[in-house]
N, C-alpha and C positions, 0 to 999 in steps of 0.2 A: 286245439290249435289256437293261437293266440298272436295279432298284428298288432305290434308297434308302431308306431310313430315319433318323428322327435326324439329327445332323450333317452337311452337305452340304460338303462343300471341293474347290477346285479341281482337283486329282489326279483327280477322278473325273472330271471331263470329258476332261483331257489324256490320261488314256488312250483314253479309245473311240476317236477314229480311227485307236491302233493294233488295237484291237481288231478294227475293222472289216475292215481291211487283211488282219491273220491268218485271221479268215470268210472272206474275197472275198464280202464281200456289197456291196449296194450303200449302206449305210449302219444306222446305229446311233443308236436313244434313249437318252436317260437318263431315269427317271419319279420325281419326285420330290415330296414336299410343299410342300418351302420355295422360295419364287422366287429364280431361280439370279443370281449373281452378275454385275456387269463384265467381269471377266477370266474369268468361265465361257462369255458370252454372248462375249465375244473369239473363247475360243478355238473355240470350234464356228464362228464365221463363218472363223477362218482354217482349218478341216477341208476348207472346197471346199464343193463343187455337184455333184451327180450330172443326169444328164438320162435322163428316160424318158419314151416315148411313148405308155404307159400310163394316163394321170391326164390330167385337162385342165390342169392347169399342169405342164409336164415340165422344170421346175426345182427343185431340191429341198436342200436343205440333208444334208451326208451325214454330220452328227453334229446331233441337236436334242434 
């Protein structure tokens, strides 16, 4: 998980799914004040999908 402040820019998203990758986790937020961008909201939908059978919807976005 990862809080912003101030200026938000794309680099901040395109890193988390490496980020995630290097955790093994199953996926990673960004929390930010400002609503994120086209090409931020791009790249988190090209990050993937995780699935767990945990939650009642076990699709989940693995950077948001």
């Amino acid at each position: 998980m990862r809080v912003k402040d101030g200026y938000l820019k794309r680099d901040d998203i395109v890193t988390l799914p490496g980020d995630v990758e290097n955790q093994k986790t199953m996926g990673g937020v960004l929390i930010t004040l400002e609503a994120p961008t086209k090409p931020m909201v791009r790249e988190s939908i090209e990050a993937g999908r995780y699935k767990t059978k945990l939650y009642h919807n076990p699709d989940y976005s693995r950077c948001a």
